[in-house]
N, C-alpha and C positions, 0 to 999 in steps of 0.2 A: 504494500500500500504506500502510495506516493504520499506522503502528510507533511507538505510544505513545500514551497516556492522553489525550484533553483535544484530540485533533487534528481539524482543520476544514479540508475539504475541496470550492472550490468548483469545477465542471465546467460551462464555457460555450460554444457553439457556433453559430454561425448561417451555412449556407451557402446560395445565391441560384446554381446553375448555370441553362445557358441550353444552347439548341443541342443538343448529343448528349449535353453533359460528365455525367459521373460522380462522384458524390461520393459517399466509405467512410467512413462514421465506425464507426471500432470502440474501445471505450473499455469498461474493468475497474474497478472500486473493491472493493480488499479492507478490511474492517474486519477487525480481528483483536484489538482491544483494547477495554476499556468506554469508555463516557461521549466516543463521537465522532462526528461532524457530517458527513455528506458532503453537499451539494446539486447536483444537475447538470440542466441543460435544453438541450437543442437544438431549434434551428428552422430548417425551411427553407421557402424562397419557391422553387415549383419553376416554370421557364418552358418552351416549346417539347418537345424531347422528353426532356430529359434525365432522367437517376436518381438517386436516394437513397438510400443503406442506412445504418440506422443499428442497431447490434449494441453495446448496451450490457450491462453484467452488472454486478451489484450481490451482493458476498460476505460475510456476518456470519457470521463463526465462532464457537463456541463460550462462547467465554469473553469474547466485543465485549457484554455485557451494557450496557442502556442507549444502544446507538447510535439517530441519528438518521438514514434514508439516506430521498433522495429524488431520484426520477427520471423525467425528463418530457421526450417525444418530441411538439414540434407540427409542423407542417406544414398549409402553404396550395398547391394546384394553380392554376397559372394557364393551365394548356392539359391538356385531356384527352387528351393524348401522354404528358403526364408522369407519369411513375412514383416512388410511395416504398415502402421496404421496411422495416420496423420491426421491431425483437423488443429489447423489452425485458425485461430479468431481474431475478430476485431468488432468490439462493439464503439460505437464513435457519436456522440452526443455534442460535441463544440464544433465548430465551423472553422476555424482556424488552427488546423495540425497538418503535420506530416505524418502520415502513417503508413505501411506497409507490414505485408506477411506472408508467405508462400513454403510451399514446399519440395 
């Protein structure tokens, strides 16, 4: 949660499972105030049969006028067993942002 003016927000991630494992990434970033920064990236190197979910959400409220939010899901398969599930968000309530997110 963004709680005040001028805050900077970095989000980093890189997970490498193998074999069946499962990796959850679930991660929020509220903005709620102007002139703040978030950046977040994750990546995974997916082997054998395992899984990926990654369930980010990106929130600019009303009054977070002037935020900067950015958000990026990569991922490499190295066996066609393996599975990734992405859903990136962006919910955007102010008029004046930059924002961006993909996967």
């Amino acid at each position: 949660f963004m709680n005040g003016q001028n805050c900077n927000s970095l989000l980093y991630g890189l997970y490498m499972p193998h074999g069946t494992e499962l990796v959850d990434n679930h991660t929020r970033v509220d903005h709620a105030f102007p002139n703040c920064h978030s950046d977040e990236l994750y990546k995974g190197i997916m082997m054998d049969k395992s899984v990926a979910v990654f369930n980010g959400k990106i929130m600019v409220h009303l009054d977070a006028q002037k935020t900067n939010a950015y958000q990026r899901n990569q991922n490499i398969l190295l066996s066609n067993e393996a599975t990734v599930n992405t859903k990136p968000q962006l919910e955007i309530f102010a008029d004046d942002v930059k924002c961006t997110h993909g996967a």
